[in-house]
Residue, then its C-alpha position, 0 to 999 in steps of 0.5 A: x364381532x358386530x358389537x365390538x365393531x359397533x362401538x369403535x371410533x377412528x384413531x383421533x385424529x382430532x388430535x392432529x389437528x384433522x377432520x374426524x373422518x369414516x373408520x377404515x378398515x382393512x379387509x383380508x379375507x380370500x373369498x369374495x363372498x365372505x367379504x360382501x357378508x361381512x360388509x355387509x354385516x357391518x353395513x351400519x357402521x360409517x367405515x371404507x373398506x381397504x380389500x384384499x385377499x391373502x395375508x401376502x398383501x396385508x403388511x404392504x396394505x397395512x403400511x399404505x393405508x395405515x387403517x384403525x382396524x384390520x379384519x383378517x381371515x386365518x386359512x388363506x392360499x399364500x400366507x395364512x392370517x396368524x403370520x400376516x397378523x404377526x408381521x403388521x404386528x412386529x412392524x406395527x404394534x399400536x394395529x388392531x386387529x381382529x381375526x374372522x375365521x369359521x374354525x372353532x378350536x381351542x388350538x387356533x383360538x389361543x394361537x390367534x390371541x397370542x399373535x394378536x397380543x404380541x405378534x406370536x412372541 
């Protein structure tokens, strides 16, 4: 994830006659801690950070901030990350999002890739 991250630019905006201006970065990860690691981790990049904690509030955050990338947690307490992922999607397919989870399974793997591709169609 560091890598990828490290070499992404915000979406031109040069093109629409605006400043370049930090990376933004919507954050959806329910536990606190895990939001300070992964800032943490990502400390080297000049990005704000839009924070919330449940896919419930992604889509409203999503439309609000209209960030150039999301970070989503995949097990959350209201909405897990594949659902709030296929709903930014549906709405907005140009998003990118990128899915941050400790589960290591085939199942979740390609469940998360084909929500990211395609909002789970």
């Amino acid at each position: 994830m560091v890598l990828l991250l490290a070499h992404i630019r915000p979406v031109d905006r040069q093109l629409a006659g605006e400043a370049m201006t930090k990376i933004s970065i919507l954050l959806i990860e329910d536990s606190r801690e895990m939001r300070e690691t992964i800032k943490s981790s990502l400390r080297g990049l000049d990005a704000t950070f839009i924070e919330r904690d449940d896919g419930v509030q992604a889509l409203a955050a999503y439309r609000e901030h209209s960030p150039d990338w999301v970070l989503m947690d995949l097990e959350m307490k209201e909405m897990d990350g594949l659902t709030a992922t296929s709903q930014i999607k549906s709405a907005y397919p140009e998003a990118r999002i990128v899915i941050v989870t400790n589960f290591d399974d085939v199942v979740w793997r390609e469940a998360a890739d084909r929500t990211c591709k395609n909002g789970g169609r």
